[in-house]
Backbone as CSV, one residue per row, in Angstrom:
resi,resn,N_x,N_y,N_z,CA_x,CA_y,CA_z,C_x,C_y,C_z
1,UNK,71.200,120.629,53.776,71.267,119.188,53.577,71.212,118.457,54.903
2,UNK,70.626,117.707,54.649,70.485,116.630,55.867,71.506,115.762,56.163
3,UNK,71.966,115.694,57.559,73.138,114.245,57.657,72.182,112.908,57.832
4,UNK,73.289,112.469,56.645,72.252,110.885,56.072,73.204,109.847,56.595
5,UNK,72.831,109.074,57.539,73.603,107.655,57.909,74.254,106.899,57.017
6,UNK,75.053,106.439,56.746,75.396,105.637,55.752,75.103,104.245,56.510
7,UNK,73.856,103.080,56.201,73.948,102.142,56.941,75.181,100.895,56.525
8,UNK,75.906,100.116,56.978,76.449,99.553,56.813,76.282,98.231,57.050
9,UNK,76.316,97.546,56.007,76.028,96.182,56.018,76.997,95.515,56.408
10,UNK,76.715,94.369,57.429,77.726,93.811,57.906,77.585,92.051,57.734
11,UNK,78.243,91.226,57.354,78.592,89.877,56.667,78.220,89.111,57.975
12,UNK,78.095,88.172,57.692,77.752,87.005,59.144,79.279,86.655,59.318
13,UNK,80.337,86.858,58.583,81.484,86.234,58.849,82.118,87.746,59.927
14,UNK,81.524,89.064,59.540,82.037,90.027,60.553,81.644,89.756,61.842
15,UNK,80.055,89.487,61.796,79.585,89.131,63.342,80.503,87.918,64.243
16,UNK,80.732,87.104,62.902,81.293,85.879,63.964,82.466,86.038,64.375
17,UNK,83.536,87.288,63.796,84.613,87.672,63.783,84.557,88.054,65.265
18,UNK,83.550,89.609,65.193,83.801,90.349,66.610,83.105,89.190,67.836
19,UNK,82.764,88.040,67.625,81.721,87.408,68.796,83.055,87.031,69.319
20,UNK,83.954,86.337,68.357,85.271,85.907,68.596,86.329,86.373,69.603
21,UNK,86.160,88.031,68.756,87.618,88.823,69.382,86.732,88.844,70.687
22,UNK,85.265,89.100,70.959,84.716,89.217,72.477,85.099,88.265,72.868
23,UNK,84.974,86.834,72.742,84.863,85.499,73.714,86.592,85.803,73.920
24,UNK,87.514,86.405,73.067,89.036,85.957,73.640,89.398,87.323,74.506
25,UNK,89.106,87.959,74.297,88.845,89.312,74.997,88.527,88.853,76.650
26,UNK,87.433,88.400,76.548,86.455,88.306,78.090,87.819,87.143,78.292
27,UNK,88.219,85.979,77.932,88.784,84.906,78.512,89.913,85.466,78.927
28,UNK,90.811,86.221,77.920,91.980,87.163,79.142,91.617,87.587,79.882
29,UNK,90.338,88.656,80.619,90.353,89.540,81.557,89.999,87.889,82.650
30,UNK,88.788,87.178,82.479,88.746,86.136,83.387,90.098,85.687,83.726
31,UNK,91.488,85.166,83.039,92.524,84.550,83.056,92.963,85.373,84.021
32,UNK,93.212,86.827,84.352,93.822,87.336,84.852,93.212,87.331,86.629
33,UNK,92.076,86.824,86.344,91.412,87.304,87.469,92.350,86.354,88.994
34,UNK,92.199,87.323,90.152,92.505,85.895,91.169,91.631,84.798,91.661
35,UNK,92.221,84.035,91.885,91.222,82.828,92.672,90.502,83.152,94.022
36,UNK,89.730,82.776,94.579,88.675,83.342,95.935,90.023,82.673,97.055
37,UNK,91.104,81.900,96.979,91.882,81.393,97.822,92.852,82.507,97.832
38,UNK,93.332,82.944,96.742,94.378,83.897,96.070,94.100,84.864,96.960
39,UNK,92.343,85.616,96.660,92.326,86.836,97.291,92.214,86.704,98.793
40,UNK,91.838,86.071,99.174,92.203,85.979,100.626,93.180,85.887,101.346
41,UNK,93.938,85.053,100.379,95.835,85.402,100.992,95.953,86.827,100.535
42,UNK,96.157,87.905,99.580,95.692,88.594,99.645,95.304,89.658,100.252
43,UNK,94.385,89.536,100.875,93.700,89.979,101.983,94.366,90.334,103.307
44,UNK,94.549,88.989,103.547,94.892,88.699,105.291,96.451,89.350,105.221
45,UNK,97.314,89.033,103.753,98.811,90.595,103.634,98.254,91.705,103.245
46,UNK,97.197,92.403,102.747,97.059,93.738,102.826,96.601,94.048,104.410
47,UNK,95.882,93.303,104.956,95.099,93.507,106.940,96.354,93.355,107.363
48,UNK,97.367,92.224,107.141,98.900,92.458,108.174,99.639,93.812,108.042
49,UNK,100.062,94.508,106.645,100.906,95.666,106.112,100.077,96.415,106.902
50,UNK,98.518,96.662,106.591,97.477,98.026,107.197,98.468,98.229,108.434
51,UNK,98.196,96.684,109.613,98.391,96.902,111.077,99.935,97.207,111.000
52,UNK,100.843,97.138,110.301,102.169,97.404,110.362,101.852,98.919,110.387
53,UNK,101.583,99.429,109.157,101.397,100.830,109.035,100.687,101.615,110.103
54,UNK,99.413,101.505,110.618,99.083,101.803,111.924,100.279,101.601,112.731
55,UNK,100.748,100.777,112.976,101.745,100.742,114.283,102.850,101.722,114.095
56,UNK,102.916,101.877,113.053,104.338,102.546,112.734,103.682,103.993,113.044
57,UNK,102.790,104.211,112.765,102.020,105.610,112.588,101.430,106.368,113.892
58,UNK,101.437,104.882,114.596,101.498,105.478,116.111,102.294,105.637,117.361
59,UNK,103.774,104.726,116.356,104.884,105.434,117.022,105.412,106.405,116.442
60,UNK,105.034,106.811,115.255,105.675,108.717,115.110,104.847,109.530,115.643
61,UNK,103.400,109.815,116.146,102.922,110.331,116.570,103.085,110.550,118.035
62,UNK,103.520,109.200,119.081,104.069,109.310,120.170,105.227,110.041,120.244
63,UNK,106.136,109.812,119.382,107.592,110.552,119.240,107.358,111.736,118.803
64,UNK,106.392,112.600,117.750,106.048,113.799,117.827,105.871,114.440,118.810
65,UNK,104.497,113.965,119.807,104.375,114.089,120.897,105.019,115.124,122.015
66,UNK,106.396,114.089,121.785,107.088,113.872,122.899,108.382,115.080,122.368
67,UNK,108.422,115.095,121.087,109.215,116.295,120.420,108.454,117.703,121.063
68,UNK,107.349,117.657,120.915,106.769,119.102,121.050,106.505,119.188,122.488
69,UNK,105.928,118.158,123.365,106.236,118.818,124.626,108.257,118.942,125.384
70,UNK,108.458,118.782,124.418,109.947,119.125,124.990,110.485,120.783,124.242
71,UNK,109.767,120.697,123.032,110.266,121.944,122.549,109.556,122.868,122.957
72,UNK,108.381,123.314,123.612,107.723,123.995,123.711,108.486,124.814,125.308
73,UNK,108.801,124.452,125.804,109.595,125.241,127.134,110.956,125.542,126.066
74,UNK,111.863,124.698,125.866,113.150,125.361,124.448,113.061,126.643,123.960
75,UNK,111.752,126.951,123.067,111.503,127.705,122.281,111.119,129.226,123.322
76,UNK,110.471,128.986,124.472,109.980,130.187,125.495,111.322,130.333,126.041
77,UNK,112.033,129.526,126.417,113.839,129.861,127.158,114.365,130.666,125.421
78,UNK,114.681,130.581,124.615,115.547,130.747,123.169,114.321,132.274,123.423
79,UNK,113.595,132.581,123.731,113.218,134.031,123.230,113.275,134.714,124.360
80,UNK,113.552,134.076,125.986,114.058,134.729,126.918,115.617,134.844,126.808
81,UNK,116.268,133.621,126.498,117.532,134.154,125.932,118.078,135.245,124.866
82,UNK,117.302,134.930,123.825,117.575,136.234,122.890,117.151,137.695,123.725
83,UNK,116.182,137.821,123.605,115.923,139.332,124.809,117.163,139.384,125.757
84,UNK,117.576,138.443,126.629,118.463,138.974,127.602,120.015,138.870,126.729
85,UNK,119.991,138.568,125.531,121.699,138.907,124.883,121.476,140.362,124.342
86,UNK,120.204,140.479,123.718,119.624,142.183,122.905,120.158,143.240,124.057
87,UNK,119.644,143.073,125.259,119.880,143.926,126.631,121.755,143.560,127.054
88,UNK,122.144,142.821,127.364,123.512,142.406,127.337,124.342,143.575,126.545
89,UNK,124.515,143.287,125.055,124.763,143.872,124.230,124.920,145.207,123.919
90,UNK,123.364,145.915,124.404,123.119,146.821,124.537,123.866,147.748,125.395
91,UNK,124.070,147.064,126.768,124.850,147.520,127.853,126.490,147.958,127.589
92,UNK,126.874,146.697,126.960,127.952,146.453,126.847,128.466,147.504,125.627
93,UNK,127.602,148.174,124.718,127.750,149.057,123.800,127.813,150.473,124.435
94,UNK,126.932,150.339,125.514,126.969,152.053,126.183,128.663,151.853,126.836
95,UNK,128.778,150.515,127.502,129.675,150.755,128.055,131.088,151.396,127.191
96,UNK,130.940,150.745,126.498,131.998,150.746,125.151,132.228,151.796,124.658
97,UNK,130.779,152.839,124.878,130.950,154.045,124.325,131.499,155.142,125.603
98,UNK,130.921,154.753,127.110,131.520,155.797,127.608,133.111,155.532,127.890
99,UNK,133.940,154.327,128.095,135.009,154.526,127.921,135.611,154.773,126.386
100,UNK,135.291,155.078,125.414,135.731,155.147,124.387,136.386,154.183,123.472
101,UNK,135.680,153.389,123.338,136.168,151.856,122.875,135.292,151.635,121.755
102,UNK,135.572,151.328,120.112,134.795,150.906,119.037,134.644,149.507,119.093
């Protein structure tokens, strides 16, 4: 069997119905819209926040910066320190053992 369309007849009072719900339809989305003054205020506070955000973004990056060239000697001392407590320790265990001390 074949799929058969069912055509549907539609009333001039349906057409004028949906022309309707369109024209009130379109007039909310227009209503909502902003004004060309609106968006430019607008505008010129989303371009002020941007440059806030940049600024802010390039003082954590300075302060990163400035974190990692400080930690980077820290971190080479903390693994010369650990090595020289491993050896310390070590010593201090022989010692421990030849006087007889747990």
């Amino acid at each position: 069997m074949k799929n058969r369309r069912v055509k549907k007849e539609y009333s001039t009072k349906d057409v004028i119905d949906s022309i309707d719900s369109l024209a009130v339809m379109t007039k909310k989305g227009f209503d909502k819209m902003v004004t060309k003054d609106e968006f430019e205020d607008y505008k010129d506070e989303i371009g002020m926040t941007l440059y806030n955000i940049d600024s802010k973004l390039r003082t954590v990056d300075e302060r990163l910066d400035a974190i990692e060239k400080t930690m980077g000697p820290l971190v080479r001392i903390s693994g010369i320190m650990q090595n020289e407590i491993r050896d310390l320790n070590s010593r201090v265990a022989k010692l421990e053992h030849k006087i007889g001390v747990k």
